[in-house]
C-alpha positions in Angstrom: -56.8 47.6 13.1 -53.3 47.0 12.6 -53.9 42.8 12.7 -56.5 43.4 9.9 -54.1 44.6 8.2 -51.3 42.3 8.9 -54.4 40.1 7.9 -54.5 41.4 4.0 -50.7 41.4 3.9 -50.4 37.8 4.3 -53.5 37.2 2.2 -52.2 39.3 -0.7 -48.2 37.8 -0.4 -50.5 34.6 -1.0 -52.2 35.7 -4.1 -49.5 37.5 -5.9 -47.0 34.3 -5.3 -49.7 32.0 -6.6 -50.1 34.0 -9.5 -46.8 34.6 -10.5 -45.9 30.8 -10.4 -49.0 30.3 -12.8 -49.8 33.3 -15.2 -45.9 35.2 -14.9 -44.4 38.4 -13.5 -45.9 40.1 -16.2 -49.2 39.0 -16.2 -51.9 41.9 -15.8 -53.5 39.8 -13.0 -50.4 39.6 -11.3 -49.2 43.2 -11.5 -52.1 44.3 -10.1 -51.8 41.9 -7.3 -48.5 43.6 -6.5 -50.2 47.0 -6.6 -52.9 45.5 -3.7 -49.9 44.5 -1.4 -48.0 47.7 -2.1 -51.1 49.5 -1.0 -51.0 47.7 2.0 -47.4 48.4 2.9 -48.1 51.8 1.9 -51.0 52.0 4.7 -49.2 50.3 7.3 -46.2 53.1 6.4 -43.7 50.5 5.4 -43.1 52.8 1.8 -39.8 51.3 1.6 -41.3 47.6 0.9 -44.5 49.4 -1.2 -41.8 50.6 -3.5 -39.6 47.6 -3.7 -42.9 46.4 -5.7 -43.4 48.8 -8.3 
């Protein structure tokens, strides 16, 4: 379970990169990108790297 997660984590890092190089930081697309991969961290218990993101 933990490599599925390790899975989304990489995928997500992907799409919030890719979408702040094209639409901004700001973007709504982007943000909620960022919420996704803090969700993640937050499941694996990594809260200190969820909340580096919001």
């Amino acid at each position: 379970r933990q490599q599925r997660w390790k899975e989304a984590e990489e995928l997500f890092v992907q799409v919030m990169e890719k979408r702040k190089r094209v639409l901004d930081e700001e973007h709504p697309d982007t943000l909620s990108s960022m919420a996704n991969l803090a969700a993640t961290y937050r499941k694996q218990g990594r809260k200190k790297k969820a909340k580096e993101l919001e």
